[in-house]
Structure formats: structure tokens, C-alpha cells
N, C-alpha and C positions, 0 to 999 in steps of 0.2 A: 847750279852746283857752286859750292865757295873757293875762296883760293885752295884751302885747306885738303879740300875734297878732290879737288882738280888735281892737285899734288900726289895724294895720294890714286889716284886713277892713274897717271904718269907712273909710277913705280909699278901698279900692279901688271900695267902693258909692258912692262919689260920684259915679264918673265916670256913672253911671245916674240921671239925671234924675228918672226916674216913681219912685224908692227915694222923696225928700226927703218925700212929703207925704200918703204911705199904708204900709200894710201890704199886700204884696202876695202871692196865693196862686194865681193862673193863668197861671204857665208855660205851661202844658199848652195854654194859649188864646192866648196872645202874651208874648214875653217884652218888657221893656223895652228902647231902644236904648240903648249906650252914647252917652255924648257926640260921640265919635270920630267913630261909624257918624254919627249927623245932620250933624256939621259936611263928613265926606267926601261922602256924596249932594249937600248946596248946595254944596258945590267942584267935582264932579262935572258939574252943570246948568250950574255959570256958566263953565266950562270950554267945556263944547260950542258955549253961546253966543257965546264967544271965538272959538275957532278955526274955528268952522263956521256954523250948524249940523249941515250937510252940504258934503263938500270931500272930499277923499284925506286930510288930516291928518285930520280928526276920524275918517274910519273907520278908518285905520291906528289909534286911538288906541281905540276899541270893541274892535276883534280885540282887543289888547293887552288891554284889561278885561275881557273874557269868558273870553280863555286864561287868566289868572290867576286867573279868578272859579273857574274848573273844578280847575285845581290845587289854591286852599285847600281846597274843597269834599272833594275826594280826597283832602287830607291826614287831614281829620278821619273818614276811615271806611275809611281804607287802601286803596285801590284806584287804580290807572293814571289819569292826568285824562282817557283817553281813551275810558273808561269810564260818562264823567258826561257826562249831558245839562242843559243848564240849561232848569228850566223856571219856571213863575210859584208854583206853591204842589204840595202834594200831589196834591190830585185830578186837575189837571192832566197829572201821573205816571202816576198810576192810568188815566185816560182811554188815554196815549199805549199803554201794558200791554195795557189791556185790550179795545179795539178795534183791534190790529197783529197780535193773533191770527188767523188767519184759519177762522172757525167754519163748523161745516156743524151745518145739521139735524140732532139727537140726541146733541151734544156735550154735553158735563155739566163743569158749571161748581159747584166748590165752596166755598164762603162759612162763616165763624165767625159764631154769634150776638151775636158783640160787635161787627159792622163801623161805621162811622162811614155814615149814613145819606146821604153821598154817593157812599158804592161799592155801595151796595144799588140805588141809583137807576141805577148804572151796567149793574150785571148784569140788573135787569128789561128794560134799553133792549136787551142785547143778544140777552136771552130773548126779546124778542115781533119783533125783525126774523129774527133765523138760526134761532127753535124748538130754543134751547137748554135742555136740562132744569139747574135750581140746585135745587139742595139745602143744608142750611143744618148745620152738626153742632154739639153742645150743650157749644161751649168754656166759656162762663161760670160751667159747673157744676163746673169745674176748678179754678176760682180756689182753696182750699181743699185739695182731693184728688183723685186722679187722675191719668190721664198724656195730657196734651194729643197728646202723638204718637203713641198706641194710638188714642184715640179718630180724629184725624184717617183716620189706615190702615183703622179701620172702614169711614168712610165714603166709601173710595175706590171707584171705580168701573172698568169697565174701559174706558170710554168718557170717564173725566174728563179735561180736556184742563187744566183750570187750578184753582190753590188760591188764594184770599187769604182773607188775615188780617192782623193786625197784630202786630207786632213786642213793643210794648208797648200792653196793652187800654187806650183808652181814657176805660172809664169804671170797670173795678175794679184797675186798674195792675198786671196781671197780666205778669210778664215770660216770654213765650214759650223754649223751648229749641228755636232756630231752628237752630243746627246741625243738629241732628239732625232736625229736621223738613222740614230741605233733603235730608237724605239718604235719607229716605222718597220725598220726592217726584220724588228721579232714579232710584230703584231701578224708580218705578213710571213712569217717562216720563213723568212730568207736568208744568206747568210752576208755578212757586211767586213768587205776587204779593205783595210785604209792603208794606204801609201804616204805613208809618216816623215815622208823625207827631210819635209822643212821644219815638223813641228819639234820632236823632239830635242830641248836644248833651245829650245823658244817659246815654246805656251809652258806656263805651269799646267804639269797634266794629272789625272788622276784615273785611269782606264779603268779601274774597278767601277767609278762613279760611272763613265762615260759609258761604256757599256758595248762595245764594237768587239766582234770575233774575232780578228784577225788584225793585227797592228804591227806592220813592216818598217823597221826603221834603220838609222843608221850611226855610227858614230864620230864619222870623220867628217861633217857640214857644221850642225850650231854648237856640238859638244867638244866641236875642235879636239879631236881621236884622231889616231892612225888612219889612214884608208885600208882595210882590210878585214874590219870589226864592224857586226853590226846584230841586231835582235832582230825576232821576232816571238812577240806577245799572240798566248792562241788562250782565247775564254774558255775557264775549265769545263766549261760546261757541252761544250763542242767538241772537245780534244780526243775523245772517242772515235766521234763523227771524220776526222778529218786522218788520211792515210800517210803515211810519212811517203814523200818524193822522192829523196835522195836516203841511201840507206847505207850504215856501215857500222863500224865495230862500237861506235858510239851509242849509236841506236835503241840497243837490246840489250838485256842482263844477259852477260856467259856465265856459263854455267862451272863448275869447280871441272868437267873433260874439255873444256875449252871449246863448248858450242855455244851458236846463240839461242837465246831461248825467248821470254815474252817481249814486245817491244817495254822501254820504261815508261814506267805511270806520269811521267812530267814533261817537258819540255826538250828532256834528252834526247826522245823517239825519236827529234826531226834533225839532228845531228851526224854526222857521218864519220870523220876519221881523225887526221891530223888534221891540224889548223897551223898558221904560224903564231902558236901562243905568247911570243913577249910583245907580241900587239897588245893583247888583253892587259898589259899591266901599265901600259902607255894610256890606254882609256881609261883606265880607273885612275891615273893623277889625273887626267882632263878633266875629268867630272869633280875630283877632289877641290879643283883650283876653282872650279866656279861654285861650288857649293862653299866654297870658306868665303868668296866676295860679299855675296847675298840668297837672299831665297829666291828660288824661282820666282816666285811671285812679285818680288823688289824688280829683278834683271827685266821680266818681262816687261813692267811697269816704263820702266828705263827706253827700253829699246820702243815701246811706244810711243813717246816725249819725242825722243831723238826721232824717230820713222815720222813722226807728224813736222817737225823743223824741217826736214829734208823735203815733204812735201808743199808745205808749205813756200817757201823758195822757190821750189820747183812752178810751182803754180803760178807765180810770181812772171814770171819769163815770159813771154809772146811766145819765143818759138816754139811751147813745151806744151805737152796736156798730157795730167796727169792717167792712168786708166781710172784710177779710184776718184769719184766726185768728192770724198770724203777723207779728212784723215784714216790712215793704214788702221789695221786692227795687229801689225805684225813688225816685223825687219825686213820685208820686201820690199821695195817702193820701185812703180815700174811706172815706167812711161814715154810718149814718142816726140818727134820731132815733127813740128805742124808742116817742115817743108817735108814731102812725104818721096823727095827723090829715092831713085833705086839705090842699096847698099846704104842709105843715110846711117842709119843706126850702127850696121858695122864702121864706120867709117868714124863716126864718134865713138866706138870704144875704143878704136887702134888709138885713135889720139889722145887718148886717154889713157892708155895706158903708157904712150911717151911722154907724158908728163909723171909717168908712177902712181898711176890712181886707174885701179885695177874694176870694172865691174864689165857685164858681159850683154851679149844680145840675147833676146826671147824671138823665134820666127814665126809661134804661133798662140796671138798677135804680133806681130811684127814693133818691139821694139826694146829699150835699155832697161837691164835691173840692176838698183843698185841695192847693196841688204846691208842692214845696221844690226848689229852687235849690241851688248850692254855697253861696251867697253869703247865704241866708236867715239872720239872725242867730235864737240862743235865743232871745231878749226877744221877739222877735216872732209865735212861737209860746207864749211864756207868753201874749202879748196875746187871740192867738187862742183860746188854751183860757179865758182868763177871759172874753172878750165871749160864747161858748157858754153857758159858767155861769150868767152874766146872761141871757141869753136863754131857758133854759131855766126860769129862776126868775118871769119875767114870766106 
């Protein structure tokens, strides 16, 4: 990138607040708010406080926030807004997914061993009510070699009713080949849950193309949103098939005597009641601010360069090995420390983050993530591989 470029990257990191007075490496955990997104939310509040809080304007003026909310959402992963449910975070998603199924006794529910230990907690809850059998198949060991979508077909069953996994691993930033692993699991009539946590707001996506039933994601990691806001995408084609979890006035058309009547024909069905709506308009500048830098496909491009410099460096070091033999395919870049004492890793992030350079521990594998942004400048990866240096030298 030229001076000019560089210049301009420096102005555009302004508008992010949490950039001025750290080194920042957890995407993957929360991204920062633009300025926009905070000042829209307190416009937002003192809006509703105006004109309501409750009245026919303020709710005409929700609907209008929420249809719109569903629109950007669908712009950024290509699919119909009537496709998207909005919900509060990922799990949230996964919950609505994963209990709308309707389970019987000796159904077979299958799981990757990289899930995120709040969809483990989910399938145990649904194994000890319905006597579903899970099984777990040995993705992690893929990261390196292998064909994550051979192994999956192994472990298919003829009794499997549902797969999850995630999109991108989130703790070795393994990027899945979801296409084709969507096409596996219609060949065998299964249904295919993806825990979207890291990707979207980091792959250029296209889910129409990809082709997966259920797509959990969220808005406050790569799209730098609120914490509060998040989707889920359900294949029209399934939407039938799948029973709403959480139910409420959202839900269902009322009727002109004030009952409810059918569920709705979209995305509404899996919706429930309030929400804290001037989040929703907090996430639509997040997504504004990065859709006016470049296209997805540019940032992604970006944060690959940078993801590959980082490990590249990284690799560089004696004390360090990377998980990945390979340049990243993403913004994760994870890796350990070759002296393999107890607590090493946590012990390198404390001190890392007393220098103001923020990334966090993975425990299973046991070791540091740090995640790149489009917007990550070099310098602050030279920072980070020197404060390493240092720490390995103490």
C-alpha cells in the first residue's frame, strides 16, 4: 500500500474509537463500533423517547427499523431479506435451528470437534430430553490435510437428521468448503447447521450459491455491530420443515380481534417480542462503513495479505509454530509457544495486553489468537511480533 493509501487507511480508522489507544487482535471476539454505529443507537433511544415510547408512530417507526435491519443484513450474504430472521447473537440462531427440529428417539445428531462450547451444551440438552444419539467426527485434524467433506460422509449415518459445524473453526481458522459440504448433506437428506460466527464480515458470502439450511450468525465480531444483534438465515426450502423455538407476538399475523393467527410466511415466524431496537440501527452504519471502504471481496482479499504477513513472521520465531502449515485462508491466525509450560499462553496474552495489544487464548488447542481486520495496519503487526520477541526473551 502507498503513502497515499496508507494515509488515507489512517483517517478511515478514526472513525473507530477503540483503534486510538490500543493494538487490537480480537475480531473474532468483538469487533469495535464505528463512531456512526454509537452515535445512531443514542439517536435511536432518544428518538423513541420523543415520539413514544409506545404510540402507532413509534411502532410504525420499529417495523421500518427492523425491515431495514433485515435488508442490510441480506445484502451482506446475498440472500432475499425475507430469508433473515433477526436475532440477538449466534447461539440464539443455533438454539432457534436446533430445537425447531422435531426429534424422535434414535435420531443422530452430528457435531465437528471444533464446535463453540455453547452448541455442545445445546446438543447434550437435546440428547438427554428426545434420546438422540451425537457423535462428534475428528475435523480438527484437517486443519493441515485431509478432506473435511470425506471425512464428514464417513461419519454419516442413516438415521442422521442434522450436521453443525462452522463455517470458519474458531479456534484454528480453518475455512470450511461449505459448498460442497452443503451438497453432501442434500444428497443424504440431512439437514446442515452452520455456526457463522467468524465468517460473516470476513468471507465474501453468497448463501444462495452455498446452499446450507441454516446459517447462525452474528453482528457485533467482523461487522463491528452492537453486541445484541444478530441473524439467522433459514433455506426457503426447509422453512416449513423447521418449528419456531421461541414464540411471541412477533411471530404470527394477529388478526383485526387481536389474536394470533398463522405463523408468517418468512423469517418473522422465529422472532418473539421486543428487542432493544436502536441496536438495529447501530448495525446498519457498521455494515454502511465497511461497504463504502470496499467490496467484500477487496477487504477479504486484504485481510488475507495481512493474515499471511502475520504468519509469516510468526513462523519466523523458534519459539512459535504456527497451527496452520500454510498461509491463513482468513483473519485468524492462531498459534503456540514451542516451550509448552503450564499457563504459557495465558501468560503471553496478560502481557500483551500490558503493552495494549489485545488478542486472546484458544484451550482447545491450547494456544494464542490473533485476528486481522481489512483495516489492521503493518506497524501493528511488526508491534505484535516484537512484544512476542520480548516475551519470549523474559
Amino acid at each position: 500500500m502507498g503513502s497515499e493509501g496508507l494515509t488515507e487507511l489512517h483517517r478511515f480508522r478514526e472513525q473507530f474509537p477503540a483503534l486510538a489507544n490500543k493494538i487490537y487482535f480480537n475480531y473474532g471476539g468483538q469487533g469495535p463500533m464505528p463512531q456512526t454505529a454509537l452515535d445512531a443507537i443514542t439517536q435511536a433511544q432518544t428518538y423513541i423517547q420523543q415520539i413514544g415510547p409506545f404510540g402507532n408512530e413509534v411502532n410504525h417507526w420499529i417495523n421500518e427499523e427492523v425491515q431495514a435491519t433485515r435488508e442490510a443484513i441480506a445484502s451482506t450474504i446475498n440472500v432475499p431479506p425475507e430469508t433473515i430472521t433477526i436475532t440477538e447473537d449466534v447461539t440464539v440462531g443455533c438454539n432457534i435451528a436446533m430445537w425447531g427440529i422435531e426429534w424422535h428417539a434414535g435420531d443422530h445428531l452430528l457435531l465437528s470437534d471444533c464446535e463453540h462450547p455453547g452448541i455442545i451444551a445445546i446438543a447434550s440438552e437435546i440428547q438427554r430430553r428426545f434420546a438422540v444419539e451425537i457423535t462428534t467426527f475428528p475435523l480438527m485434524a484437517t486443519l493441515n490435510e485431509g478432506d473435511p467433506t470425506e471425512i464428514i460422509a464417513q461419519h454419516l449415518q442413516s438415521n442422521t437428521r442434522l450436521v453443525v459445524l462452522s463455517h470458519v473453526l474458531w479456534n484454528t481458522g480453518q475455512v470450511l468448503p461449505l459448498e460442497k459440504i452443503s451438497e453432501l448433506c442434500r444428497s443424504y437428506d440431512v439437514r446442515l447447521l452452520v455456526d457463522a460466527a467468524q465468517s460473516v464480515g470476513l468471507l465474501p458470502l453468497n448463501l444462495t450459491e452455498i446452499g446450507a439450511d441454516f446459517y447462525a450468525f452474528t453482528g457485533h465480531k467482523w461487522l463491528c455491530g452492537p453486541g445484541g444483534v444478530g441473524g439467522l438465515y433459514v433455506r426457503p426450502e426447509v422453512r416449513e420443515s423447521l418449528k419456531p423455538t421461541f414464540i411471541g407476538w412477533r411471530s404470527v399475523a394477529i388478526n383485526s380481534q387481536g389474536k394470533p393467527g398463522a405463523w408468517h410466511p418468512d423469517g418473522k415466524r422465529y422472532e418473539v417480542a421486543t428487542s432493544n431496537f436502536p441496536l438495529l440501527s447501530g448495525l446498519r452504519k457498521a455494515i454502511a462503513v465497511h461497504q463504502q471502504w470496499a467490496t467484500p471481496q477487496e477487504n477479504y482479499q486484504h485481510i488475507c495479505s495481512s493474515s499471511a504477513y502475520l504468519w509469516q513472521q510468526l513462523m519466523e520465531l523458534p519459539e512459535v509454530k504456527c497451527l496452520c502449515t500454510s498461509p491463513p485462508e482468513c483473519g485468524l491466525v492462531s498459534f503456540q509457544l514451542t516451550n509448552k509450560l503450564p499457563q504459557k499462553s495465558r501468560q503471553l496474552v496478560e502481557f500483551l495486553e500490558s503493552q495494549s495489544i489485545l488478542t486472546r487464548t484458544i484451550a482447545d488447542p491450547d494456544c494464542v489468537r490473533a485476528c486481522i481486520h481489512y483495516f489492521t495496519l503493518k506497524s501493528e503487526i511488526d508491534q505484535l511480533i516484537e512484544a512476542i520477541q520480548r516475551f519470549c526473551k523474559m
